[in-house]
C-alpha positions in Angstrom: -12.1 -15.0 -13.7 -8.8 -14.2 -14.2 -5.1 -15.6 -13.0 -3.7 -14.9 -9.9 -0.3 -16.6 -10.5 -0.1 -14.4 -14.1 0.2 -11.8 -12.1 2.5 -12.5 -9.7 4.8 -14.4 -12.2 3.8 -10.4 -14.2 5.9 -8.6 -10.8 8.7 -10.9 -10.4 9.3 -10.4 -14.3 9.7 -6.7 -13.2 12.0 -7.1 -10.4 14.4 -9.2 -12.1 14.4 -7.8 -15.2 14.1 -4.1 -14.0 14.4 -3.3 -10.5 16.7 -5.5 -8.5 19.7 -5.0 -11.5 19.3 -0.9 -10.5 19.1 -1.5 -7.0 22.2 0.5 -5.2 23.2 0.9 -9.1 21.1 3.9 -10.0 23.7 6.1 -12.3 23.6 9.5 -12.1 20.5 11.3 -14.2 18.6 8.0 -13.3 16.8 10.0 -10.5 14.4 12.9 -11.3 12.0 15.4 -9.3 8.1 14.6 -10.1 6.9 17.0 -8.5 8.2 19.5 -5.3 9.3 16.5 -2.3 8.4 13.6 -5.0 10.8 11.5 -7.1 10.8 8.9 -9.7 13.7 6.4 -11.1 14.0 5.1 -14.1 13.3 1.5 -12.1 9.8 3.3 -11.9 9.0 4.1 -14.7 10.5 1.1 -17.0 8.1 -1.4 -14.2 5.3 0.4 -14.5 5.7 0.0 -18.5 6.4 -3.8 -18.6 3.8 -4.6 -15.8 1.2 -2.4 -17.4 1.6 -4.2 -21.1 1.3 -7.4 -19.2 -1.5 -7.1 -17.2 -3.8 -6.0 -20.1 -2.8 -9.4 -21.2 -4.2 -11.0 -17.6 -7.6 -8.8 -17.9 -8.5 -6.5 -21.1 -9.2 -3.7 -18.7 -7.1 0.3 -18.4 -4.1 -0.1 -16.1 -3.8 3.2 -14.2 -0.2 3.2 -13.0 1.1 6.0 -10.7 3.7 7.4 -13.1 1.3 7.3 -15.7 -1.3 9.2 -13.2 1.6 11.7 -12.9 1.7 12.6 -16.4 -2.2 12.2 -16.9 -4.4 12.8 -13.3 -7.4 11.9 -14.9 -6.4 8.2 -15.2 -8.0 7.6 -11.8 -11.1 8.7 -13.2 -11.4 4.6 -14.2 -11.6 3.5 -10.8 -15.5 4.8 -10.8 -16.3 5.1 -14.8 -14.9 1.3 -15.4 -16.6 -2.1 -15.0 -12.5 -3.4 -14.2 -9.5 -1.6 -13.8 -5.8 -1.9 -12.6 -3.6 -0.4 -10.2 0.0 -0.3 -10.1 2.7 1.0 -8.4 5.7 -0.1 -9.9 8.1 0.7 -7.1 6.7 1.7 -3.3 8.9 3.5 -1.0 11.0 5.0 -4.2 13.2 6.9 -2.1 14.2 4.0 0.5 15.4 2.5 -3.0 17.2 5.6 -3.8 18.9 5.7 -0.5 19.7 1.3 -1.1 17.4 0.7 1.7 15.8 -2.7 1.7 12.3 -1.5 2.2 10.6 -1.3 -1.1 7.4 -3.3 -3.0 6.2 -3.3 -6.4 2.2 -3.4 -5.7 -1.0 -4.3 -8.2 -4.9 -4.5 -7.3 -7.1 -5.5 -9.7 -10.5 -3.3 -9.1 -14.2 -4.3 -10.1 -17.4 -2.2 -9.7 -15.3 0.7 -7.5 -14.2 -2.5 -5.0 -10.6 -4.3 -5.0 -11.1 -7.6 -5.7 -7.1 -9.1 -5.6 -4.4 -7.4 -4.3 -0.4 -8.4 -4.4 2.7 -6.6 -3.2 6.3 -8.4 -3.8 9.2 -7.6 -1.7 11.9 -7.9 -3.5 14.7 -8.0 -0.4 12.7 -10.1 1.4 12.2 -12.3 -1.2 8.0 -12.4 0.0 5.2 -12.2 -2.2 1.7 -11.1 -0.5 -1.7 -12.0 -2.5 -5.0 -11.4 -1.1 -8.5 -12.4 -3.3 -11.9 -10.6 -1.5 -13.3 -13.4 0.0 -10.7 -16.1 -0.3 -8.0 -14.9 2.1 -4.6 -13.7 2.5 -1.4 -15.5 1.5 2.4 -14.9 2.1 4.3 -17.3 0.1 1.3 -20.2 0.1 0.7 -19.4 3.6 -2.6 -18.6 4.9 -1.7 -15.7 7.0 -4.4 -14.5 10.0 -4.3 -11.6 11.8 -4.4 -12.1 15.8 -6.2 -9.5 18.1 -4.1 -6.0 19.6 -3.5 -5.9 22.8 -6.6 -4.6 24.9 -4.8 -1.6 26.0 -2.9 1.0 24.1 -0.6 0.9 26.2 0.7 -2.3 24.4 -0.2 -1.4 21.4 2.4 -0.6 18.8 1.4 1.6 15.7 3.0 3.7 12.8 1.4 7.1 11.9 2.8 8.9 8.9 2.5 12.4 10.0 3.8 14.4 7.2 0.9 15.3 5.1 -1.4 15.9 8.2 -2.5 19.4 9.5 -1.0 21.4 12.2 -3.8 20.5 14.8 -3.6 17.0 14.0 -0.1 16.4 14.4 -0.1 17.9 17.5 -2.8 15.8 19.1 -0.7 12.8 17.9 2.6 14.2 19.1 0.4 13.8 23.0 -1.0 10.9 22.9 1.8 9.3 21.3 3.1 8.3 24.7 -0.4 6.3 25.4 0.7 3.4 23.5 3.7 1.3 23.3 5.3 2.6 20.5 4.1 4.9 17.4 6.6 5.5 14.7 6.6 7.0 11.1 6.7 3.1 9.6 8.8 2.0 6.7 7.7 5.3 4.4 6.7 2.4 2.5 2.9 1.2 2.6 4.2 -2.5 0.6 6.1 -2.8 3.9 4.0 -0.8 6.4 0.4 -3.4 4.9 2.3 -6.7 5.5 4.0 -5.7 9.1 0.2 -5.4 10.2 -1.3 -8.0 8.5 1.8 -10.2 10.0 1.5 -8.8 14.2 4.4 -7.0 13.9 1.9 -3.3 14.2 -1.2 -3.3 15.7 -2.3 -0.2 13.5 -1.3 2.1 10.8 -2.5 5.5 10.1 -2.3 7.7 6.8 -3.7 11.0 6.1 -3.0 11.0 1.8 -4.7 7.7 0.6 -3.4 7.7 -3.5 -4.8 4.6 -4.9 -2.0 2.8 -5.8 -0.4 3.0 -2.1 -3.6 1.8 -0.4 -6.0 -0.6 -2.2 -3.6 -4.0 -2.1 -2.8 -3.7 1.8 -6.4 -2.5 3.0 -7.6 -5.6 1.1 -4.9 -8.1 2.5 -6.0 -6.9 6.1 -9.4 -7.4 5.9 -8.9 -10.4 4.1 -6.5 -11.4 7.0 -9.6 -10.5 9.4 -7.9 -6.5 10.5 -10.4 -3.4 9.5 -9.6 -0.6 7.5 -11.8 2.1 7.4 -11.9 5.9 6.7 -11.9 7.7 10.1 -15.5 8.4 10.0 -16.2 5.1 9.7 -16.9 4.4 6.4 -15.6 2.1 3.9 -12.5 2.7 1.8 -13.1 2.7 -2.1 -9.8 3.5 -4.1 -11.2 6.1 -6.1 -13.5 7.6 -3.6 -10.4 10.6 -3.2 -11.1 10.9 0.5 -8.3 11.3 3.1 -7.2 9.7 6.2 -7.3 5.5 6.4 -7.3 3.9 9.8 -6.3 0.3 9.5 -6.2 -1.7 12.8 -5.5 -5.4 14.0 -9.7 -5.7 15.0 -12.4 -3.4 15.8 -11.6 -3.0 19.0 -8.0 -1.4 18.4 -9.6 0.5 15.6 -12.2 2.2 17.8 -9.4 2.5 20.2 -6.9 4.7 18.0 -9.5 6.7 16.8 -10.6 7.8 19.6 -6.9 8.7 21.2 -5.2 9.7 18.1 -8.2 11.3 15.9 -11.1 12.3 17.9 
């Protein structure tokens, strides 16, 4: 058992104390380059450190944080080789907070036996908290939230596809049959934001090609715990340290067999 209020109390500690004061205030060196198209704030990095400490405090088990996983890439090696293990990601959508846009979320998942098992994501503009427990639900603010059906057609259907880290051939089919559905955008570049818009109505489906941990394993929870499916596009099950690519995640199985058969084939 463990304490799913600890950990929520565990994020808002880090937006307070650490990410909402740098918010539009980053000063200059406060920004770095990761890696080539990737960067990292200090906001980042201080989070992950507070929110780490404390939720070793919550469940004795290894925290593996994505700035951490930066500087050490076989942290994720505990999702598979560990009875319990953490996820963070301290600050999702980094460079919407870079550029003072309000879509951002600071993200945990606690993960048992290669399965998540509770899921949060905090938004700190919005001023919404997200917690989802496998086989107990999904909850915005105390509120049992429960996703409706898609449309039956795509042509009502409104999605978000993140193109950018697909293949050449892939992008193009979904540059054509883009105009089958009602709308497909690139989403918030944030999946803390791009999660709850499904798991709320306001998407009927969201489609990634890179799947890191950290991103995935709190939303893909909270929509099937909200009643949505998210599966790999073959079909099978997502495990956050399985390091397969491409995550369908849909409003019901219907819309799911639906985009996979327009958009992916």
């Amino acid at each position: 058992m463990f304490d799913v209020d600890a950990v929520t109390a565990i994020l808002h500690e880090a937006v307070e104390e650490v990410i909402l004061p740098r918010f539009r205030a980053l000063a200059e060196g406060q920004v770095m380059e990761k890696s080539p198209g990737e960067i990292v704030t200090v906001a980042d990095r201080e989070a992950e450190e507070l929110i780490s400490g404390r939720l070793r405090a919550v469940v004795d088990a290894p925290v593996v944080g994505e700035e951490a996983a930066s500087d050490d890439p076989s942290l994720p090696r505990a999702l598979n080789e560990e009875p319990v293990a953490w996820l963070v990601d301290p600050l999702d959508g980094t460079r919407n907070f870079v550029n003072g846009r309000p879509e951002y979320a600071v993200m945990a998942a606690l993960v048992r036996g290669g399965e998540t098992v509770a899921a949060w994501i905090v938004q700190p503009c919005a001023r919404r908290v997200y917690v989802a427990e496998r086989g107990s639900g999904t909850w915005r603010d105390g509120v049992r939230v429960r996703r409706s059906p898609a449309p039956a057609s795509p042509a009502d259907m409104r999605g978000a596809v993140l193109t950018r880290f697909f293949g050449p051939d892939a992008r193009r089919r979904m540059e054509e049959e883009a105009p089958r559905f009602a709308s497909v955008g690139p989403g918030a570049y944030c999946a803390g934001v791009d999660y709850p818009r499904l798991v709320e109505g306001e998407l009927d489906f969201v489609l990634f090609h890179r799947t890191l941990p950290w991103d995935h394993a709190p939303g893909s929870l909270m929509l099937a715990e909200a009643g949505g499916v998210s599966l790999r596009p073959d079909g099978s099950a997502y495990r956050p340290g399985d390091g397969a690519v491409g995550l369908l995640n849909a409003a019901d199985e219907a819309c799911w067999k639906t985009v996979r058969s327009l958009l992916v084939g």
